[in-house]
C-alpha positions as CSV (number, residue, x, y, z in Angstrom):
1,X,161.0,79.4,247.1
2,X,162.8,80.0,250.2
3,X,162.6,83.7,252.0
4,X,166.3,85.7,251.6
5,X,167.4,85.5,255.3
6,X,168.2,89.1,255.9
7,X,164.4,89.5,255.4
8,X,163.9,86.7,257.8
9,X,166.3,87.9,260.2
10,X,164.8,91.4,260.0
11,X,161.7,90.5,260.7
12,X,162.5,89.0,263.6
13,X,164.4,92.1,264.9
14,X,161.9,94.3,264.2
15,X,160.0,92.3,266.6
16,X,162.2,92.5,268.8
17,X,162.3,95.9,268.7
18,X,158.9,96.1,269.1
19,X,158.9,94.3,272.2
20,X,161.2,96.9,273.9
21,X,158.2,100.0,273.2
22,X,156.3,98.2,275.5
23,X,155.7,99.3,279.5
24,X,157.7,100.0,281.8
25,X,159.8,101.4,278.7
26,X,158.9,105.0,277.4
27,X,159.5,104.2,274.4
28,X,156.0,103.7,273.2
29,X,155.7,106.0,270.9
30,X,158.4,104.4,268.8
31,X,155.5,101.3,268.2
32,X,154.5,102.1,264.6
33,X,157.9,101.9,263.3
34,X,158.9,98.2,263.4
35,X,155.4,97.8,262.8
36,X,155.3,99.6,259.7
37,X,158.5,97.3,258.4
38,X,156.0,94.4,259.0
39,X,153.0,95.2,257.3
40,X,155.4,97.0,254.2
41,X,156.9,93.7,253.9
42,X,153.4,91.4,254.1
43,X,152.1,93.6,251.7
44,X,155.0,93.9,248.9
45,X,155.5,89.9,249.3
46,X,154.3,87.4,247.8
47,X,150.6,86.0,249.7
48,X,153.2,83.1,250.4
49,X,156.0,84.6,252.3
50,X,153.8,86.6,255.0
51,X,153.2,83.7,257.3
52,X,156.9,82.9,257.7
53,X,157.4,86.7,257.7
54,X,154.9,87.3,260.4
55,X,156.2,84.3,262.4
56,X,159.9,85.7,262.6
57,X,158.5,88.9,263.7
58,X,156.1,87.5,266.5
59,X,158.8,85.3,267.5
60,X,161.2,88.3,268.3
61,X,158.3,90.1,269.6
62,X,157.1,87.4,272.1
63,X,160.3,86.2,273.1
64,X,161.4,89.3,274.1
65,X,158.1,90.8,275.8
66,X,158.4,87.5,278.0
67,X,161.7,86.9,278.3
68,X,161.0,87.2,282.0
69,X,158.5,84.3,282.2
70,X,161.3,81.5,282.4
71,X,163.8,83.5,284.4
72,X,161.2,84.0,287.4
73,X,159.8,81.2,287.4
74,X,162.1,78.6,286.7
75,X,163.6,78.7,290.7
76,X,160.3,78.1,292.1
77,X,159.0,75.5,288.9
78,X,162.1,73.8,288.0
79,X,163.5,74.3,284.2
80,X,160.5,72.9,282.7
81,X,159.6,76.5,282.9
82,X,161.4,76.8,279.7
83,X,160.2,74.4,277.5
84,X,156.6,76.1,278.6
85,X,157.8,79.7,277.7
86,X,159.0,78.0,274.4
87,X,155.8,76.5,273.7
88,X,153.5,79.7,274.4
89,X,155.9,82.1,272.0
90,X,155.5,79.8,269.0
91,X,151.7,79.5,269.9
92,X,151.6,83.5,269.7
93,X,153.5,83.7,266.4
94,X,151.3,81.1,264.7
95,X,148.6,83.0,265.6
96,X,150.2,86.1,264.5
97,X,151.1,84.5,261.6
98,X,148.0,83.1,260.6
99,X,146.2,86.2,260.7
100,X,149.2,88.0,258.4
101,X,148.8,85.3,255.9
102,X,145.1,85.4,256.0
103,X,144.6,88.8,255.3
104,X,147.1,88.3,252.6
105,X,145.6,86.1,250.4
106,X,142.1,87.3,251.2
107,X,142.5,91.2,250.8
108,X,145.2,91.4,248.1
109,X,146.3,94.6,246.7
110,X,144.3,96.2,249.9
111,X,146.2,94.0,252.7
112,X,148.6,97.1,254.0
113,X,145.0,98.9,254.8
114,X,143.7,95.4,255.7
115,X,146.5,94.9,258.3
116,X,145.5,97.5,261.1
117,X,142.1,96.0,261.4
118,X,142.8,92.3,261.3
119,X,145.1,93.3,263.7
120,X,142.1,94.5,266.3
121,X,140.2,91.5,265.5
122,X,143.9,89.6,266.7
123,X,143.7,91.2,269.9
124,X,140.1,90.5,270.6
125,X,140.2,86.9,269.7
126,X,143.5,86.5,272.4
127,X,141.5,87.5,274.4
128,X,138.4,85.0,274.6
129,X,137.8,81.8,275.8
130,X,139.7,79.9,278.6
131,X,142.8,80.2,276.7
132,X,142.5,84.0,276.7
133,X,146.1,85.6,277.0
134,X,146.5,89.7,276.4
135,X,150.0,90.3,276.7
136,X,151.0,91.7,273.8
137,X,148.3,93.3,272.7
138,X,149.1,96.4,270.5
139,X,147.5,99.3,272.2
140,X,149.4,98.4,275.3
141,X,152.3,99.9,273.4
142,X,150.8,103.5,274.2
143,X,150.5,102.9,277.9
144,X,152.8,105.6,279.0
145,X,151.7,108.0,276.4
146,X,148.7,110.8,276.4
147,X,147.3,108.7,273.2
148,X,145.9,105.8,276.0
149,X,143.4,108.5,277.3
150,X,141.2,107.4,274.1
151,X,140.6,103.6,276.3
152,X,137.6,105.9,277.5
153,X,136.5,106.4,274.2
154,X,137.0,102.7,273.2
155,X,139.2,100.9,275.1
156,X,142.5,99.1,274.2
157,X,141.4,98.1,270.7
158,X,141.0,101.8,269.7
159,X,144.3,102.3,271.5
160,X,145.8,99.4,269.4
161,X,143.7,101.0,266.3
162,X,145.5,104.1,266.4
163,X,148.7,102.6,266.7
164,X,148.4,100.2,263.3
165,X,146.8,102.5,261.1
166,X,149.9,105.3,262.1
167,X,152.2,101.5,261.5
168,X,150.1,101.6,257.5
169,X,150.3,104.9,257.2
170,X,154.3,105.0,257.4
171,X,154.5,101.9,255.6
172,X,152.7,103.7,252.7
173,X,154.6,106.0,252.4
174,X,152.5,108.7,249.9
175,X,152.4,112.1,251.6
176,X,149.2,112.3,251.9
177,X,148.8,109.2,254.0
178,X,151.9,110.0,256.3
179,X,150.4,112.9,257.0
180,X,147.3,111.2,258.0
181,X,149.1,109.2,260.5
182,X,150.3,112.3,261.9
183,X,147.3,114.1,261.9
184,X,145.8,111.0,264.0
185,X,148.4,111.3,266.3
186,X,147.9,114.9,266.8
187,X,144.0,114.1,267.6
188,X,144.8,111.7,269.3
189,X,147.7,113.4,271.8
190,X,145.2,116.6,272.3
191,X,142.4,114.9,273.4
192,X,144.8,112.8,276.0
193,X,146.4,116.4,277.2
194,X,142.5,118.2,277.3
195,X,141.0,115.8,279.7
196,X,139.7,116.9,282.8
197,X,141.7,116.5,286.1
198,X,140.6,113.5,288.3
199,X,138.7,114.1,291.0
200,X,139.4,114.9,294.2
201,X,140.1,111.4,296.5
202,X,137.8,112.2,299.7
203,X,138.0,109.2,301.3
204,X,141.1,106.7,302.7
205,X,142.1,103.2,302.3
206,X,144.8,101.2,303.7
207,X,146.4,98.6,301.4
208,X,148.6,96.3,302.9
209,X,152.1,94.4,301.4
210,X,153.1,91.2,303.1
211,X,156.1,90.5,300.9
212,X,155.8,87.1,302.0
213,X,157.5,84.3,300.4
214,X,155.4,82.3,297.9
215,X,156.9,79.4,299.1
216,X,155.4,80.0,302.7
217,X,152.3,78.4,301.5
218,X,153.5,75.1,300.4
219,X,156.0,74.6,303.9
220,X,153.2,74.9,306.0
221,X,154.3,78.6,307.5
222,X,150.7,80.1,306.7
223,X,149.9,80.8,310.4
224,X,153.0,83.1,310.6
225,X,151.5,85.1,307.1
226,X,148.4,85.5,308.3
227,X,150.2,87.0,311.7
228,X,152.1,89.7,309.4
229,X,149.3,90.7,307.9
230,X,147.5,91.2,311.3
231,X,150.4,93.2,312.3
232,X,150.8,95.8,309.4
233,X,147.3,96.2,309.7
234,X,147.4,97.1,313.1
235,X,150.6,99.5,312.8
236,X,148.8,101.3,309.2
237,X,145.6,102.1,311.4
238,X,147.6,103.9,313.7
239,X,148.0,106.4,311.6
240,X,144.6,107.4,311.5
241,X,140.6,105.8,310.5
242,X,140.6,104.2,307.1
243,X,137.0,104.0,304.8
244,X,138.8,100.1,303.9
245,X,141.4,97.9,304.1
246,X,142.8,96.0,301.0
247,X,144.8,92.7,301.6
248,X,146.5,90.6,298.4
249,X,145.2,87.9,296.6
250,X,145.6,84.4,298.6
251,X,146.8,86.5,302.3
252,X,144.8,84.4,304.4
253,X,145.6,80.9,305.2
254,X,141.6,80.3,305.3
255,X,138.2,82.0,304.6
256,X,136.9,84.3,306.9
257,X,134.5,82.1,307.8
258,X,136.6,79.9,310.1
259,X,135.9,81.6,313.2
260,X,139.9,81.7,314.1
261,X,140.4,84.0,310.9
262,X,136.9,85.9,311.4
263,X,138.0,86.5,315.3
264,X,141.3,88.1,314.0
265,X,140.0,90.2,311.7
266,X,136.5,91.6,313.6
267,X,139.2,92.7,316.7
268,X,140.9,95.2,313.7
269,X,137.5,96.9,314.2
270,X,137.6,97.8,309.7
271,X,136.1,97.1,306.8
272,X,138.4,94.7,304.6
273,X,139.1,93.2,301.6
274,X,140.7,89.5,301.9
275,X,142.4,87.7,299.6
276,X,141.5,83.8,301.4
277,X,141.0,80.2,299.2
278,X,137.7,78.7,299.5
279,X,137.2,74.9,299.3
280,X,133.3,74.6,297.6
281,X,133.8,72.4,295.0
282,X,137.6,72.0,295.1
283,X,140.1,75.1,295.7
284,X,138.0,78.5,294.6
285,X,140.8,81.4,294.8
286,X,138.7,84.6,296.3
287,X,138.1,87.7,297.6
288,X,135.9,88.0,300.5
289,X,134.6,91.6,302.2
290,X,134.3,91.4,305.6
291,X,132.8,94.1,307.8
292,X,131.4,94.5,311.3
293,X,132.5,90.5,312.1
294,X,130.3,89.1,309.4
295,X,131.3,88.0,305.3
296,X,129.7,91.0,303.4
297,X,130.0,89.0,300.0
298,X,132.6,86.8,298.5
299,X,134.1,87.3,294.3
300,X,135.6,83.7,292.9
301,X,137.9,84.1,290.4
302,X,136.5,83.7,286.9
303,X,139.3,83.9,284.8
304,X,142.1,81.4,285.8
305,X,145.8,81.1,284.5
306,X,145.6,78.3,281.2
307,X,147.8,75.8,282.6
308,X,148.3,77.5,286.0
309,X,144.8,77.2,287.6
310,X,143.0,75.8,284.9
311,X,143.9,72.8,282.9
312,X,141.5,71.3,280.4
313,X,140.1,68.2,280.2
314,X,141.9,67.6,283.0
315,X,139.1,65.0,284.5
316,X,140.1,63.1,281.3
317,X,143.7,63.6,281.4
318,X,144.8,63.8,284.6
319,X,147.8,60.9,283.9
320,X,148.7,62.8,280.5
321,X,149.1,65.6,283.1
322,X,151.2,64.1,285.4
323,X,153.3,62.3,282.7
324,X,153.7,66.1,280.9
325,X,154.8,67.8,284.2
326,X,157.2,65.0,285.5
327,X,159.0,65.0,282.0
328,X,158.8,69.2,282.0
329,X,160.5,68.3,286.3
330,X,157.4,70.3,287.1
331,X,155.2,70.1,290.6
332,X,152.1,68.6,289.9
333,X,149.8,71.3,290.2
334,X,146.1,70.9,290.8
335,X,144.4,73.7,289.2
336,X,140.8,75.4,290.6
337,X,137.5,75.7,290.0
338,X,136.7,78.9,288.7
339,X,133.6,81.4,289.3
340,X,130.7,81.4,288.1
341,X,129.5,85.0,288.8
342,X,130.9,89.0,289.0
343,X,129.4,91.1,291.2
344,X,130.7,94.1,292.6
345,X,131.7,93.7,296.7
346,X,129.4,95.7,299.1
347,X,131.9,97.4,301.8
348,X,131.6,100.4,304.0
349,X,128.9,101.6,301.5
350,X,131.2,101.7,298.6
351,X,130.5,99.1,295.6
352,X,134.2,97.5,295.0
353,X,134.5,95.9,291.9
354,X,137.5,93.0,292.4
355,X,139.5,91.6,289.5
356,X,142.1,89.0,290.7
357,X,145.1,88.8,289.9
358,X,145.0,87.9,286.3
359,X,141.2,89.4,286.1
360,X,143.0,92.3,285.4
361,X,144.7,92.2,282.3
362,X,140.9,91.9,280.7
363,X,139.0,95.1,279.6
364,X,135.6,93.6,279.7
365,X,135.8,92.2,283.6
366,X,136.2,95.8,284.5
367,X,133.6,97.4,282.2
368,X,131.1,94.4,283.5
369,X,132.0,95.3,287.4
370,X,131.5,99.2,286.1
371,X,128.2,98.4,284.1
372,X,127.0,96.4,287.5
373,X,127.5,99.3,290.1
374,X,131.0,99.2,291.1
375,X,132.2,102.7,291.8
376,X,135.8,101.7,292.7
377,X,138.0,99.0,291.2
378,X,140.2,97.1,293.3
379,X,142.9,94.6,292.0
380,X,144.7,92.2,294.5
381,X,147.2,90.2,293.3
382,X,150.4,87.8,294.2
383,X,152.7,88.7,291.7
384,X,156.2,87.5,294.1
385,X,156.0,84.5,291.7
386,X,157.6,87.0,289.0
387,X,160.7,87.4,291.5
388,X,162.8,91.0,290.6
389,X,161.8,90.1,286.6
390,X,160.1,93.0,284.8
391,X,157.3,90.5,284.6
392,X,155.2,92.2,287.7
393,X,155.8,95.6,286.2
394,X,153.6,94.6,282.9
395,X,151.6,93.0,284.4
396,X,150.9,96.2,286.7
397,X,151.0,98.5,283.9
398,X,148.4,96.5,282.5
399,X,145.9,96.5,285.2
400,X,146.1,100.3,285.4
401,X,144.2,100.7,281.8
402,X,141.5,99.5,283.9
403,X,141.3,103.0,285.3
404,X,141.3,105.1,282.4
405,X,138.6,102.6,280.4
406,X,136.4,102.9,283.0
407,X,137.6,106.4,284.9
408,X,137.4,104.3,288.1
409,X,140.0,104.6,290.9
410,X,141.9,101.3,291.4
411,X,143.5,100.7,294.8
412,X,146.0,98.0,294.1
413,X,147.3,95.4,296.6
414,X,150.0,92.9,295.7
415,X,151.8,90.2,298.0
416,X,155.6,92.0,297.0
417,X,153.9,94.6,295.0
418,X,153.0,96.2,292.9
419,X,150.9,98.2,295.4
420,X,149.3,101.2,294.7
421,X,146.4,103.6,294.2
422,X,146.0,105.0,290.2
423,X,143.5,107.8,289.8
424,X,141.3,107.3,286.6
425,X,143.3,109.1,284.5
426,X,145.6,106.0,284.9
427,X,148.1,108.6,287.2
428,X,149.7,106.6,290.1
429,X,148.6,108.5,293.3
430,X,151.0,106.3,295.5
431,X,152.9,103.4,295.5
432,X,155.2,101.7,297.5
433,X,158.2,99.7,296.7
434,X,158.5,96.5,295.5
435,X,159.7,93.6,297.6
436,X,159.6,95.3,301.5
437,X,156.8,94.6,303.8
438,X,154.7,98.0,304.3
439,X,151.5,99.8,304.1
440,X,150.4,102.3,301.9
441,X,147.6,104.8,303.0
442,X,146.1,106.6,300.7
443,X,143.3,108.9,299.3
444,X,140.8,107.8,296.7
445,X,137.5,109.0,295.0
446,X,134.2,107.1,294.9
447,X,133.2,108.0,291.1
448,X,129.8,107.3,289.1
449,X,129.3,108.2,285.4
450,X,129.8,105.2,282.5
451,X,132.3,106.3,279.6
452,X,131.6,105.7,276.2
453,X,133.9,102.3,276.6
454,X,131.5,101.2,279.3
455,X,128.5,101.9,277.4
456,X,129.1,100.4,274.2
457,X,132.1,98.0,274.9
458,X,134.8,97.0,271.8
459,X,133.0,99.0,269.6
460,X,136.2,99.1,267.1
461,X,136.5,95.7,266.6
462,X,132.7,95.3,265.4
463,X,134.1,99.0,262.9
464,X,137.1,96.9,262.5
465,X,135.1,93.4,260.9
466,X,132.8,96.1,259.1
467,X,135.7,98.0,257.0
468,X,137.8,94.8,256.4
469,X,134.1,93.1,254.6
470,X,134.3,96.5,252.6
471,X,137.9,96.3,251.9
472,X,137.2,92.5,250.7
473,X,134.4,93.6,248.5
474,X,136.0,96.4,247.5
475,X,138.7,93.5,245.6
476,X,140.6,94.6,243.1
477,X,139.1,98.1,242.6
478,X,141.0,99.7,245.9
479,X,144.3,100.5,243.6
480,X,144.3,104.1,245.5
481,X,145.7,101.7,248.6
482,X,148.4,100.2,245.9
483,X,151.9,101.8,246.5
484,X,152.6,103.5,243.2
């Protein structure tokens, strides 16, 4: 039996409509609504309808969230970039969709309880393996508001937590459960508004925007970036001594080790962080800290871009490849080795913990550079390959949960921005504007101390895989979660 289309179309609205709660709107509080329409639907329906129910919504939701993705990068990829984006938003929705319809047939009358916690165990899974993608994920929808101060507590899946179980709770629509959902809001809000201020930044960094076209690379004009980065440098130290400086990802032509680069840099008489390739095994995109005209230590990237910078089975498929782009009237792209190892970044005396680019739209990169010593967080990043799109913001947004999971300041570098310094209560300190050539100077803190996140890691989504085995032996018996 076919689905009535206004419940279809709905759906896929609603999604929509989720999509715009996201960062940078402020909206986020408005989350659990179109969410609640979802899971009152999967739940009232029969266990067939909520995978093409799910689908629609996740299709509205993804398609909106990156609508961006095609737009930016189609000028510098060709329109291929389209069929991708296509591609990756029905991938999300089955996955979406699988998970509704799952939980459906498996929890029964409990599924509109069931919902909130197979949806934490959705997020963690996106967030595995090579393939691992997080935009999207739920708790990301509270970004902007005091409710993300509980990351400490237990990162972005409690964050997600809270906002499906507030989604189930309006869905149910019993008294007493709305006004659970608002009592876990209130908890939630007071202990975002009762933390304590950050700490007091004591020492100074210098992080440097090229705004450099990401073009320059591939038309051979990388002598003349590395020579804008020299020069900022040069004019941002005039305004007085620095603890470090912080380049983007990929700002040097060539690895500090080539004694052209390491001459240039060692006459700037500073500690820095450089974003430089390194060719050990084919192209390694890293991070090197240089200090006193020697390489302190060097951080690979570990987690590449699926399809970007890391294509698998490539050794195998290299003609499929080259077939798939040409017919996409895509570049053929050659991917990179990734790293093996994360280590925080001896410079100055200061333990930097480095997440690249991508690095840090993943929770458990940060908490491992936290658990191993870092005491500051630095992300570099090229994000000019998102052009003016909103793109560059979410993905900005993104990296600056890293501060608050692991109350850790971040000093932030990126090519055409974002660039910026976020204290760990996620607060942005400073920023500049995106798309102009500058420096930023700044203060920041060197913090110690693990939070309950960085202790005990996704603790929810182990609470989460506990309650839904309860729920499932529970069976029939959990009526109470029945709308009357």
């Amino acid at each position: 039996m076919f689905l009535p289309r206004a419940d279809l179309l709905l759906c896929l609205l609603a999604g929509g409509g989720l999509a715009f709660t996201f960062p940078p709107s402020p909206l986020g509080v408005l989350a659990p609504l179109p969410l609640a329409l979802l899971f009152r639907r999967v739940a009232d329906r029969p266990p067939g309808r909520a995978f093409p129910l799910t689908f629609a919504f996740a299709v509205g939701f993804f398609t909106a969230l990156l609508l961006w993705l095609p737009a930016s990068l189609a000028p510098l990829f060709g329109s291929g970039m389209a069929g991708l984006y296509v591609g990756l938003v029905a991938l999300l929705a089955l996955g979406w969709a699988a998970a509704a319809a799952l939980t459906r047939h498996v929890m029964g009358p409990a599924t509109l309880w069931a919902l909130p916690f197979a949806w934490v165990l959705l997020d963690a899974a996106r967030s595995l393996g090579p393939f691992g993608f997080t935009w999207g994920s739920l708790g990301y929808a509270f970004a902007l508001t005091p409710l993300v101060q509980l990351a400490d507590l237990g990162g972005m899946a409690l964050v997600g937590l809270v906002v499906a179980l507030t989604a189930a709770a309006l869905a149910d629509g019993r008294p007493r459960a709305r006004l659970g959902g608002v009592l876990l809001l209130v908890l939630g809000v007071t202990y975002g508004l009762t933390r304590p201020p950050d700490p007091p930044g004591t020492a100074r960094a210098l992080l440097v925007q090229g705004n450099v076209d990401p073009r320059a690379k591939t038309q051979g004009r990388t002598a003349d970036e590395l020579r804008r980065y020299l020069e900022l440098t040069r004019m941002g130290l005039e305004a007085g001594p620095v603890r470090l400086v912080v380049w983007p990802e990929t700002a040097a032509p060539a690895a500090p080790t080539v004694p052209e680069v390491a001459g240039a840099l060692t006459a700037l008489k500073v500690p820095l962080l450089i974003g430089a390739p390194t060719w050990q095994g084919g192209y390694r995109n890293s991070v090197y800290a240089f200090e006193a005209g020697q390489v302190q230590g060097r951080q690979d990237k570990v987690r590449l871009v699926p399809f970007g910078e890391y294509f698998p089975g490539r050794t195998v498929l290299d003609g499929t490849y080259r077939v798939l782009f040409r017919w996409l009237g895509l570049p053929a792209l050659s991917g990179a080795v990734p790293g093996r190892t994360l280590a925080p970044l001896p410079l100055n005396g200061i333990p930097v913990g480095v997440l690249i680019c991508y690095e840090s739209t993943f929770p458990a990169l940060a908490r491992a550079l936290v658990r191993r010593g870092a005491r500051v967080l630095a992300v570099v990043s090229n994000d000019a390959w998102f052009g003016p799109s909103v793109g560059a913001e979410q993905h900005f947004q993104m990296g600056r949960m890293r501060a608050i999971e692991t109350r850790r300041w971040v000093l932030r570098a990126g090519n055409d921005g974002v660039t910026a310094v976020i204290a760990p209560s996620g607060r942005v300190m400073a920023r500049l504007p995106r798309a102009v050539a500058a420096t930023l100077p700044a203060s920041f803190g060197v913090t110690s101390g693990l939070t309950p996140y960085v202790r005990f890691g996704e603790w929810p989504v182990l609470l989460s895989l506990f309650i839904l085995v309860g729920l499932r032996l529970g069976g029939g018996r959990l009526t109470a979660l029945e709308t009357p």
